[in-house]
C-alpha positions in Angstrom: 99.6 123.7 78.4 102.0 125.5 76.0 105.4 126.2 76.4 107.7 128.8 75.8 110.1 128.4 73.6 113.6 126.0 74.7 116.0 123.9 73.1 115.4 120.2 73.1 118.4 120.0 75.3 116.8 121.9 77.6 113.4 119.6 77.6 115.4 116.8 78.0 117.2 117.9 81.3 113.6 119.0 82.2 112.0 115.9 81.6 115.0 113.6 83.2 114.8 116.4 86.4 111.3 115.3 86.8 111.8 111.7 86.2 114.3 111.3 88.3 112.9 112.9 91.5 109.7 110.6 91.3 111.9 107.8 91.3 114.5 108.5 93.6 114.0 112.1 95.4 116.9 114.3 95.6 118.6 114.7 92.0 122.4 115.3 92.1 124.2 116.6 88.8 126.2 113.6 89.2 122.9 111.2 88.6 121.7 113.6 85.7 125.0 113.4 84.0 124.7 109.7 84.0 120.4 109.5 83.1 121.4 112.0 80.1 125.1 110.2 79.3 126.8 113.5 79.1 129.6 115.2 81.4 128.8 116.6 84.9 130.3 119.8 83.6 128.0 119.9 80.9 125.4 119.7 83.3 126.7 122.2 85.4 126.3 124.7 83.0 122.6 123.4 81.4 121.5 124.1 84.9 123.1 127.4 85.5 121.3 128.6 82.0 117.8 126.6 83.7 118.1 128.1 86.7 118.3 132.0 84.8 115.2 130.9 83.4 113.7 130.4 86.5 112.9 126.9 85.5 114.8 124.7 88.6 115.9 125.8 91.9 120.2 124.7 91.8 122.5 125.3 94.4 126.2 123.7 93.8 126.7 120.4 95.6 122.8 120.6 96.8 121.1 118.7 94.2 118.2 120.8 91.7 114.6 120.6 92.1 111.9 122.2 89.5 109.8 125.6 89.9 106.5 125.2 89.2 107.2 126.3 85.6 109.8 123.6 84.9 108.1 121.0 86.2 104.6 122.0 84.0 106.9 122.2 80.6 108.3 118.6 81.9 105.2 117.3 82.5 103.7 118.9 78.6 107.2 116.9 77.2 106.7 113.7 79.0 102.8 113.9 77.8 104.4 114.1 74.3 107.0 111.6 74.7 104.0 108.9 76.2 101.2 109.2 73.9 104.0 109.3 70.9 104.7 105.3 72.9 101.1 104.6 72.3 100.7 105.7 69.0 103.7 104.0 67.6 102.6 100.9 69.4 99.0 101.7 68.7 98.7 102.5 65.0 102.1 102.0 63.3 102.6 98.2 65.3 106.0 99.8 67.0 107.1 96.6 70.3 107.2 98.4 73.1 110.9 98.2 73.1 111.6 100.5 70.2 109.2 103.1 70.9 110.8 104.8 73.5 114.2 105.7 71.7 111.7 107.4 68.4 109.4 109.1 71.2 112.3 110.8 72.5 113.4 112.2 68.5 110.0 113.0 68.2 108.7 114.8 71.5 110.0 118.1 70.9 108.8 118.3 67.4 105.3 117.9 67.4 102.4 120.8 68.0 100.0 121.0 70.5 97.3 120.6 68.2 98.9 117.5 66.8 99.3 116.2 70.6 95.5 116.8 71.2 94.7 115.0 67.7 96.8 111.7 69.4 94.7 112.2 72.1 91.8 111.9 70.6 92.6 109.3 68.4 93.9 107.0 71.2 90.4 107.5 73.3 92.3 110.1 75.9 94.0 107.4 77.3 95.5 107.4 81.1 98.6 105.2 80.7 101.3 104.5 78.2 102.7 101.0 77.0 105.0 100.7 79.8 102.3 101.3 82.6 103.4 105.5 83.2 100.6 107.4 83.5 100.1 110.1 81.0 99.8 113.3 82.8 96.8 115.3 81.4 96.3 118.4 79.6 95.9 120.3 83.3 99.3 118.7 84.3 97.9 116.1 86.3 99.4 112.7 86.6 97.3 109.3 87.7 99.6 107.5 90.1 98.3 104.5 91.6 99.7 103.0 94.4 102.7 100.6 93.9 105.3 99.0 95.3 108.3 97.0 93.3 108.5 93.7 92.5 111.7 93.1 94.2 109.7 94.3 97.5 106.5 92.0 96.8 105.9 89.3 99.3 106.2 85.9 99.1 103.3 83.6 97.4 101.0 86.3 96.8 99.3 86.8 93.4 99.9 90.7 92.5 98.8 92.5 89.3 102.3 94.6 87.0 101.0 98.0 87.0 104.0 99.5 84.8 107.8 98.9 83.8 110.7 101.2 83.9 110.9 103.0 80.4 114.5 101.5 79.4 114.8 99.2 76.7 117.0 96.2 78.0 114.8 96.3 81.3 111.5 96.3 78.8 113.4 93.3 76.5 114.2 91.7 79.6 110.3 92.1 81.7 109.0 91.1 78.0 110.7 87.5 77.5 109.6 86.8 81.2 105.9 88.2 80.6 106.1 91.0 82.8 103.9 93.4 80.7 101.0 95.8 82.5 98.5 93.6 83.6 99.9 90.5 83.8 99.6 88.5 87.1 102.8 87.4 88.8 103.3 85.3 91.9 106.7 85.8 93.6 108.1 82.0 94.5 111.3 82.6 96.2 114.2 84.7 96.8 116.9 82.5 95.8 120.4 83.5 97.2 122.8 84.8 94.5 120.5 84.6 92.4 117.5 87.0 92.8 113.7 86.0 92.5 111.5 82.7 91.3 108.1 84.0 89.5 105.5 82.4 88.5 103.6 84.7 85.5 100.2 82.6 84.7 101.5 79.0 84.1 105.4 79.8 83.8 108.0 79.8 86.2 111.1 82.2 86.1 114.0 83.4 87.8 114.8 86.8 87.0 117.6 89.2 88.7 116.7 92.1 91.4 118.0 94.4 88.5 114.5 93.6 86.9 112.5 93.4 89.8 113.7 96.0 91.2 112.3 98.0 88.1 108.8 96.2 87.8 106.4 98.1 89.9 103.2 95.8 91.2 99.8 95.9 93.3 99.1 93.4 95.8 95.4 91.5 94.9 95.4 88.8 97.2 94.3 89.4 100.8 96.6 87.5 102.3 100.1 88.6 102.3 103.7 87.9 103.8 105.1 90.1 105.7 108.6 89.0 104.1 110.1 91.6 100.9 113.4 90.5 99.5 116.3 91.0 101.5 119.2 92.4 100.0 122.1 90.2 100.9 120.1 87.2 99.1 120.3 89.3 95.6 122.3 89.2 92.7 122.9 92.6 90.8 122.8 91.5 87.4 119.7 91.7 85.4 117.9 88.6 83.8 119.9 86.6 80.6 
């Protein structure tokens, strides 16, 4: 895919457009202004100069979506910004932590040809270190089916499939062992106080905050009907 040429600004709003649709559906310039940590204003008028562009569909008060060239230029920019991850992890020893905040200074930078090279390099690979798929070259994106941790039921063993790319949840899933792949049991939802895990011999408790942004598979066969209910949860995320 190659894009035309845009600020980085203008990626970024791109990229957070996109993000924030697949996680929560409509996107308000009131939830953009606090993803990107600027003024609603500011937004205001980035999506004015997106929408001339013919790069997102914005009507005051309404919320924006993207046109099917916004969302392909967020899709090439979030390709960037997750095989950058996996090459930082990968081949300069980067925690998964860190390597979101020097993806993001280094998406916008880097060539196509370069991109294809880290591709290559990396064996083509599907997901990034937090579990997000990596769309492809075509603009697809591998999606597997998931539901959160926080909506997991009770005494069932279920495989992390990915994390929410923000660095106190990924410091937080980390000290607990909640990393892509590992197998966690939920315990109990203990009142004021979130979740008790088990991950592989270790017991936790950890807040909704976190489990709320752990995403999971079910892989035993029998299951609870039971998922968390909210007036047993605290807000705050793990210490």
């Amino acid at each position: 895919m190659i894009m035309p040429r845009l600020s980085s600004s203008m990626e970024d709003y791109l990229r957070a457009i996109y993000i924030l649709s697949e996680r929560e559906g409509t996107v308000t310039t009131t939830r953009l202004a606090e993803y990107l940590n600027v003024a609603p204003p500011s937004v205001t008028g980035m999506l004015k100069k997106l929408a001339r562009l013919r790069l997102v569909h914005y009507t005051p008060y309404r919320g924006v979506t993207l046109t099917r060239a916004g969302r392909r230029i967020a899709l090439e920019v979030i390709r960037h910004h997750r095989l950058l991850e996996l090459f930082l992890m990968e081949a300069l020893g980067y925690d998964w932590d860190e390597v979101h905040a020097e993806a993001d200074r280094l998406e916008h930078a880097i060539s196509e040809a370069f991109e294809e090279r880290i591709a290559e390099m990396l064996g083509h690979p599907a997901y990034d270190p937090h579990g997000d798929p990596i769309p492809t070259r075509a603009g697809e994106v591998p999606l597997p089916a998931a539901r959160r941790l926080s909506e997991a039921p009770l005494r069932v063993t279920c495989e992390v499939l990915r994390v929410t790319d923000e660095a106190s949840t990924l410091r937080q899933a980390a000290r607990v062992g909640l990393r892509p792949g590992a197998r966690v049991i939920v315990e109990e939802w203990v009142p004021g106080a979130g979740l008790r895990i088990r991950v592989g011999d270790l017991e936790h408790r950890i807040r909704r905050h976190l489990a709320e942004r752990v995403f999971v598979r079910v892989l035993s066969s029998e299951s609870s009907p039971e998922t968390m209910p909210d007036a047993t949860a605290a807000t705050s995320d793990h210490p």
